[in-house]
N, C-alpha and C positions, 0 to 999 in steps of 0.2 A: 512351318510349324515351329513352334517356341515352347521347348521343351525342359522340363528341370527335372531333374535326374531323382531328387528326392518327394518321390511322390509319395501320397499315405499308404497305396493298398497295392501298388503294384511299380517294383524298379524303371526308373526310365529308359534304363538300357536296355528292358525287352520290350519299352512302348516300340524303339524304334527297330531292333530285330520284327517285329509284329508289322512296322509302318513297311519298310521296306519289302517285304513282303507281296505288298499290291500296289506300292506306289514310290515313285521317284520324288515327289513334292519335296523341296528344301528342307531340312531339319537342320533348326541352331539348337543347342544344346546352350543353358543356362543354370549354370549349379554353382555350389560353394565347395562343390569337388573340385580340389586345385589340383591333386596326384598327377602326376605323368601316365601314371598307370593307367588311368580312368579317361583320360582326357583322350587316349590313343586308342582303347578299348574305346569308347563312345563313337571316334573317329572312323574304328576299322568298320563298326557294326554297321555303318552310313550315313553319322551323322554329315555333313555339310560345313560345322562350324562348330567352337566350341567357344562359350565365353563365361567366364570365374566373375562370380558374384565377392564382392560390390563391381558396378562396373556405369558407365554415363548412358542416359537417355540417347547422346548424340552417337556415341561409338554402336550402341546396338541398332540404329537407326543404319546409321552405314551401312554395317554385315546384312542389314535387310536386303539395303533397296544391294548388295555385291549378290545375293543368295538370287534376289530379281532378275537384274542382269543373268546373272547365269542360266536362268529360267528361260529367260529371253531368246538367249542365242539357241536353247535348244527346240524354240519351239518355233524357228523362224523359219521360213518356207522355204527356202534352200537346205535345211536340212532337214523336212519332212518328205521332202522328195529320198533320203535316204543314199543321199550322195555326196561324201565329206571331201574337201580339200583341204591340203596345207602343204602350199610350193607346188611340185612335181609329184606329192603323192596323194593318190584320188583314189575313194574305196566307194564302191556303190554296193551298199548292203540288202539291197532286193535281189540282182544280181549273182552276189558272190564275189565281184571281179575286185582285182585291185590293178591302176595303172600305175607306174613309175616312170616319169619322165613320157607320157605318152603311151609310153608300152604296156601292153599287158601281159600281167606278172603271175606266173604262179608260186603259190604259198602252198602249204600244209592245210589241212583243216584245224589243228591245234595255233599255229600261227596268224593264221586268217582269223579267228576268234580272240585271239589276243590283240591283234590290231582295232577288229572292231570292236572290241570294249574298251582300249583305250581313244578311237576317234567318236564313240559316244559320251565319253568324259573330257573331252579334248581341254587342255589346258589346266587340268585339276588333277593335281598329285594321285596315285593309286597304290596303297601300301602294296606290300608283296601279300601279304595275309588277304586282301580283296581280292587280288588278281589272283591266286591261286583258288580262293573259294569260288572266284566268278568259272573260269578254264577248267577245274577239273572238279570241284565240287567240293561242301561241306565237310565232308567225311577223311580230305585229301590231307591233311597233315598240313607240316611246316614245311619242305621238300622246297627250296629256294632254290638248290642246286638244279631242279629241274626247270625253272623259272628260268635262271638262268641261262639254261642249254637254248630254250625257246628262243629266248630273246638274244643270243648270241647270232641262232640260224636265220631269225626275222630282220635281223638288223645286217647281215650280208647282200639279203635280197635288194633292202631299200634303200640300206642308206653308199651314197659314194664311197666315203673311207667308214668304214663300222669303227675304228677305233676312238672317231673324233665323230659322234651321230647327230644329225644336224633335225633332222624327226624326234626320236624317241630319247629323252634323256632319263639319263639312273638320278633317283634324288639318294644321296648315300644315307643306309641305313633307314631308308623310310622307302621306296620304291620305285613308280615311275611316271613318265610325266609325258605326253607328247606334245607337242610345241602347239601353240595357238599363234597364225603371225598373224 
């Protein structure tokens, strides 16, 4: 979806609170909203992409066919079977299970949901503001300290050294990110 934010009769920012809703489908946001404010609010809501008008034929051509690809990978038969890898860490989301190195690992049920919402974004930034609406819900606040605590316990279980995490990286001040190799 190609989206601009200034529409006549209704904000684009609740087209895509409403898209997201019932569907995963790419959303590029396309507006002459340059604010930071607006660009990360459109971002947190779900957009996909964000691109400030005036901008080239060839550059929104790109973000398409990068939006595709990402499409792609999610909808490629190894991962409809519901079973991610990356390295040593494997999570089969029919299951529940998660292996590390072979083994099979237990987690938390707040951890195990955290994991698999970020190995069904694999490789794509997730503010804190998503991850907390995705793990406890709407209504949860800004509570990153709890975010935090999560992903401190999660990141014992999987990773070798948690202080140098070779899986799940922090993007500072924006979120988090799990590694796509």
């Amino acid at each position: 979806m190609l989206l601009d934010l200034g529409l006549p009769d209704l904000d684009g920012v609740e087209v895509i609170k409403k898209v997201r809703e019932w569907s995963e489908m790419p959303i590029i946001v396309v507006s002459a909203r340059d604010q930071d404010k607006e660009k990360a609010a459109a971002l947190d809501l779900g957009a996909d992409d964000y691109l400030t008008k005036p901008f080239s034929a060839t550059e929104l051509l790109a973000r398409i066919r990068v939006a595709l690809r990402h499409l792609s990978r999610q909808n490629s038969g190894y991962r409809a079977q519901n079973v991610f890898q990356v390295g040593g860490l494997r999570i089969d989301l029919d299951k529940r299970l998660l292996y590390v190195d072979g083994q099979e690992t237990h987690v938390t049920p707040m951890e195990y949901n955290l994991l698999a919402l970020l190995f069904k974004n694999i490789g794509k930034v997730l503010t804190t503001k998503q991850i907390l609406q995705e793990i406890w819900g709407v209504g949860y606040g800004s509570d990153t300290q709890a975010l935090r605590t999560l992903m401190a316990g999660l990141r014992r279980k999987i990773e070798k050294n948690p202080a140098k995490p070779r899986y799940i990286l922090t993007e500072i001040g924006v979120g988090y990110r799990l590694v796509d190799e």
